[in-house]
Residue, then its C-alpha position, 0 to 999 in steps of 0.5 A: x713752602x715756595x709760593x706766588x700770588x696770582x693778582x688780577x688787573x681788576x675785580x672781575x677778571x677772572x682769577x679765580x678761575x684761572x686760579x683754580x686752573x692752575x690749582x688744576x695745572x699743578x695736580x696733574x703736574x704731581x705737585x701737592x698744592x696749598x690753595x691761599x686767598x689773599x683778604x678775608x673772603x670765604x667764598x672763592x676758597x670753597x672753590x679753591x678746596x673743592x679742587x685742591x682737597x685741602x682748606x684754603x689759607x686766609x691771608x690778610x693783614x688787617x685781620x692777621x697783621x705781618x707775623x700772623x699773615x705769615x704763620x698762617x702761611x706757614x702752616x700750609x702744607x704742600x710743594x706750592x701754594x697758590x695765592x689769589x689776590x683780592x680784587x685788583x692788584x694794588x686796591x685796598x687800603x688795609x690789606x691789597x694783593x699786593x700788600x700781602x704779596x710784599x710781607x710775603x716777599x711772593x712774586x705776583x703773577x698778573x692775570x690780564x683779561x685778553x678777550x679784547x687785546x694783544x699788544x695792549x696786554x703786555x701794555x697793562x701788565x707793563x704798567x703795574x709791574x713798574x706802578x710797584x716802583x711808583x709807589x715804593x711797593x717791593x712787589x715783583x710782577x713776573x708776568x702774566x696769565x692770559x685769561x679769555x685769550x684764544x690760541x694761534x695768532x691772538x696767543x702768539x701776538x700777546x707773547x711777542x708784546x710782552x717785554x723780556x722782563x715778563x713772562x708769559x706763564x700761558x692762558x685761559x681759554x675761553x670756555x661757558x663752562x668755566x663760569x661760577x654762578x653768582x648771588x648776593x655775596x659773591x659766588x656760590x659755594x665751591x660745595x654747590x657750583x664746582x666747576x666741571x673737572x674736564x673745563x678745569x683740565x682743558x684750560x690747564x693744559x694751556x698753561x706753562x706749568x713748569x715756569x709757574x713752579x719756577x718762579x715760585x719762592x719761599x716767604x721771608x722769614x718771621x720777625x716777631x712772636x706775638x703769638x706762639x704758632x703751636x698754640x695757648x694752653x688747652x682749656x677744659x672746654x666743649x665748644x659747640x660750632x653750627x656747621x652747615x648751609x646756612x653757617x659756612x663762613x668759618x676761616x680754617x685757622x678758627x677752627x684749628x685754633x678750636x680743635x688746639x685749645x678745646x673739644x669741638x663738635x659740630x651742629x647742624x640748624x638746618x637739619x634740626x639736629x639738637x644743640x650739643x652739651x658744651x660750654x659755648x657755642x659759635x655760629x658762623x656766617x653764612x646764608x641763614x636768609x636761604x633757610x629761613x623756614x628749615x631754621x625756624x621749622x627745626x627746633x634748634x634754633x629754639x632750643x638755643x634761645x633756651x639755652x641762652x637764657x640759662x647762661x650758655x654763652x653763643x657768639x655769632x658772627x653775622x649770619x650767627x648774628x641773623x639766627x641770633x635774633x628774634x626774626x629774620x625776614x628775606x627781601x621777598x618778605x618771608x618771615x621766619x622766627x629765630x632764636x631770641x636770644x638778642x633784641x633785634x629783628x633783621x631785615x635782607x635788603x637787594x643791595x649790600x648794606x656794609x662792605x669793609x674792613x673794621x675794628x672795634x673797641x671794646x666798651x666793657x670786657x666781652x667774650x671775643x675782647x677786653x674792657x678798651x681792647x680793639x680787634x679788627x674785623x671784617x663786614x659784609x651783610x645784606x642785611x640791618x637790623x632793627x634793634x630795641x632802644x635798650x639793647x646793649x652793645x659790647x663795641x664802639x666802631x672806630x672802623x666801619x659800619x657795625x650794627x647802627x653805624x656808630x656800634x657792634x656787638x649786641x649783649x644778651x645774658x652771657x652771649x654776644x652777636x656781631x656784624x664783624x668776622x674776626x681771625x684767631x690771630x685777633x686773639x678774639x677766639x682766645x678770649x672766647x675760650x678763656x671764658x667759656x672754660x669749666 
């Protein structure tokens, strides 16, 4: 599956939008179109599947490394794939656009904020195609979208600044309806801020379609086999995976890995629905913060807790976390009870309270990790905890924040919470079937 990867100047430029507009482009073009996001976000791909129709692929090397980075990669489906990058192009220690554009061996298209310039957008996109041979980074800039360029003379005078070695792969228009609200984490979800159809195929009208397709190429090939692609061994296990408004953060290869080794069937807390007879549980991210009185009026979060106690094991990640412990209180002061499972209260806060890419080493073996294993992971909370002098943690941060700055991963009976989202190419979700199974 040939591909590009569309790498904005800065964050906030606008590449999801033009992202999602050229989604767009290539449907209407008749191309079958794999969306893709370059870090460890969840957010920008709800939008990207609200358009293609199919689950956006998580590429991230931190999480994933080079060989699994390019099997997730490999197991997208479709004619091209559509990469967004993660803020600017060459930001990010542990895994950049352009890192991830590198180990794929994908040209990069640069999208340029043009409201307010012409010749200084072939300038911009100049500098980072060279700034690649700077840095001894083998990343190809092929050229640029034009994001809030008008048509005319302001289009015309940004073709002709352009040198010979870039291209002009079109624009988009500016447009209010091709403004994604936003909230504490980021966007709202594709699910509940889709932009309108019509915005998306007027701003994919101005775009080169056939030159994006054309300077579309395939990955290089894999080197190494640390994990088989097709999967371990089935287990005899029923997993159980809160699947909702408040726990929506899930990567699609999760629950692949899910569905390849096991039985899975979802849950909805929000909606009150009983917890499933199964062997384990997974609560994902999300907004449990936003459901505060459903999840503690609908019983299921309650019925965990009891389940929990008798020795079902639930991991939760983050917001599996929040729901995981014994209240969760909102910045406004709404306090709801959750499920008790773990000793802690969480609190939300109006600015974020951990931002980054981590990796924790396992003190004593877990449901996600071996006794001295280290996985790497990814947090971003709003939220602190506030957790009692006896409580057990399963990880030391050698990366990032965690719960208390120095440590992860709470322990309660046979269950486990953490800040940290992990991939399945971690092994972390391996390990968690492993033990869970009958």
């Amino acid at each position: 599956m040939k591909g590009f990867v569309l790498g904005g100047v800065s964050s906030g430029v606008g590449k999801t939008v033009a992202t999602l507009s050229v989604i767009q482009a290539l449907e209407d073009a008749g191309y079958d179109v794999q969306p893709a996001k370059a870090g460890p976000d969840f957010i920008d791909p709800s939008h990207h599947e609200a358009v293609a129709g199919r689950p956006s692929r998580t590429l991230d090397l931190w999480l994933c490394g080079e060989d699994g980075l390019r099997r997730n990669y490999r197991r997208g489906e479709g004619d091209v794939c559509v990469v967004e990058g993660v803020m600017g192009l060459y930001d990010g220690d542990g895994s950049s656009t352009a890192m991830v554009a590198e180990a794929l061996d994908l040209p990069v298209v640069l999208v340029v904020d043009a409201s307010a310039g012409m010749e200084s957008v072939a300038a911009t996109a100049l500098g980072f195609r060279e700034y690649a041979d700077r840095i001894g980074r083998d990343v190809e800039v092929a050229g640029i979208v034009a994001q809030r360029a008008h048509g005319g003379r302001h289009e015309q005078g940004i073709r002709d600044a352009l040198p010979e070695e870039l291209e002009y792969f079109g624009r988009i228009p500016p447009n209010p309806a091709l403004e994604i609200p936003d909230r504490h984490l980021g966007l709202e979800m594709g699910a509940e801020a889709a932009l309108p159809r019509a915005a998306l195929r007027e701003a994919a009208e101005t775009l080169e379609t056939e030159r994006l397709t054309a300077v579309a190429s395939e990955p290089g090939a894999l080197e190494g086999d640390a994990r088989a692609d097709e999967g371990s061994t089935p287990v005899d296990a029923r997993v159980a995976v809160a699947s909702d408004a408040a726990f929506c953060f899930r990567y699609p290869a999760t629950i692949e890995r899910f569905r390849e080794r096991a039985e899975l069937v979802t849950f909805s807390p929000v909606a009150g629905d009983p917890v499933p007879d199964c062997d384990g549980v997974y609560l994902p991210g999300g907004y449990p913060e936003l459901h505060v009185e459903e999840l503690e009026a609908g019983g299921t979060l309650a019925d965990l807790g009891e389940r929990a106690s008798d020795g079902l094991p639930v991991l939760g990640e983050c917001g599996g976390l929040m729901a995981m412990s014994r209240s969760l209180s909102t910045a406004d002061g709404e306090r709801g009870e959750m499920a008790g499972i773990l000793p802690a209260d969480v609190t939300m806060h109006d600015r974020y309270q951990a931002l980054d890419h981590v990796e924790l080493e396992a003190v004593d073996g877990t449901l996600t990790a071996t006794a001295g294993e280290s996985i790497r992971g990814h947090e971003f909370h709003y939220s602190s905890a506030d957790v009692d002098g006896d409580a057990r943690f399963a990880f030391e941060t050698v990366r990032g924040d965690g719960i208390d700055g120095d440590r992860d991963g709470l322990l309660e009976y046979d269950s486990l919470g953490t800040y940290a989202h992990v991939h399945p190419e971690s092994g972390a979700f391996d390990r968690f079937l492993d033990l869970v199974e009958n």
